[in-house]
N, C-alpha and C positions, 0 to 999 in steps of 0.2 A: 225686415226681420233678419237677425243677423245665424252665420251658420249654426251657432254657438246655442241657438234657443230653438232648433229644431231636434226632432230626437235624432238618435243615435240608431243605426239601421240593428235589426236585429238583431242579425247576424254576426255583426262587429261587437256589439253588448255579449253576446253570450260568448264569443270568443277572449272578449278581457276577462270576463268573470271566472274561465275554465281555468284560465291561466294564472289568474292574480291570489287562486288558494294550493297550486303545487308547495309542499312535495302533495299536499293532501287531494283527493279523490274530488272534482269540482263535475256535476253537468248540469246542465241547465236549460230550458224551454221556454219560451212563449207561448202563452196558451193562445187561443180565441179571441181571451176576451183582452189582448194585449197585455197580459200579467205576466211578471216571472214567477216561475218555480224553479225550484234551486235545490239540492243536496251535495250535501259537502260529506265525504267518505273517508275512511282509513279504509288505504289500498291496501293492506296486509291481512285484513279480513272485511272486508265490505261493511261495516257496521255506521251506521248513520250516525253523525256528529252535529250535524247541523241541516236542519231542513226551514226553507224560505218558501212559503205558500203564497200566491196571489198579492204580491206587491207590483204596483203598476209600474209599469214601464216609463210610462211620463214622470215619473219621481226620479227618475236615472237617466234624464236629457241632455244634462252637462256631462262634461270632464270632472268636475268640482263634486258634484251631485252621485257619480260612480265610483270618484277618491274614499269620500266619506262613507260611502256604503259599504264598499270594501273595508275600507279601516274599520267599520263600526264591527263587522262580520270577523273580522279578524283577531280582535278586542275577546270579541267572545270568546272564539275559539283558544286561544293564549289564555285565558280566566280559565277555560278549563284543565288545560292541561295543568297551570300552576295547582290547581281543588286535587288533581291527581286524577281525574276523569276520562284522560285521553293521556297519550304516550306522545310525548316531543318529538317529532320530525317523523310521527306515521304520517 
């Protein structure tokens, strides 16, 4: 079994994903039952932008697999602020 198809320690996962939605407000947990929870904030008033409930962890075992998530999350977040929903580089 190669490194590449083991997960990703927890710790390291939630440390890319805090980091990879700056300027915007990123934290994020693993529950119990090995899920992430996720909220994505505008730091200039705390207001929820984006919230990720119980997506498993083993879905975000690659490199590849934590690219596209992010991208996909980020996709969103850019869709809204183009609708006018959120403010560009809160």
């Amino acid at each position: 079994m190669s490194a590449e198809a083991q997960p990703m320690p927890a710790g390291e996962l939630v440390r890319q994903l805090e980091a990879a939605f700056l300027p915007w407000l990123c934290r994020c947990q693993i529950t119990h039952e090995d899920a992430l929870v996720m909220r994505i904030s505008d730091p200039a008033n705390g207001d929820v932008l984006l919230q990720i409930l119980g997506k498993p962890r083993a879905s975000l075992s690659t490199t590849a697999d934590l690219q596209r998530f992010v991208l996909q999350l980020r996709q969103e977040l850019h869709e809204q602020v183009r609708l006018g929903e959120i403010r560009p580089g809160a």
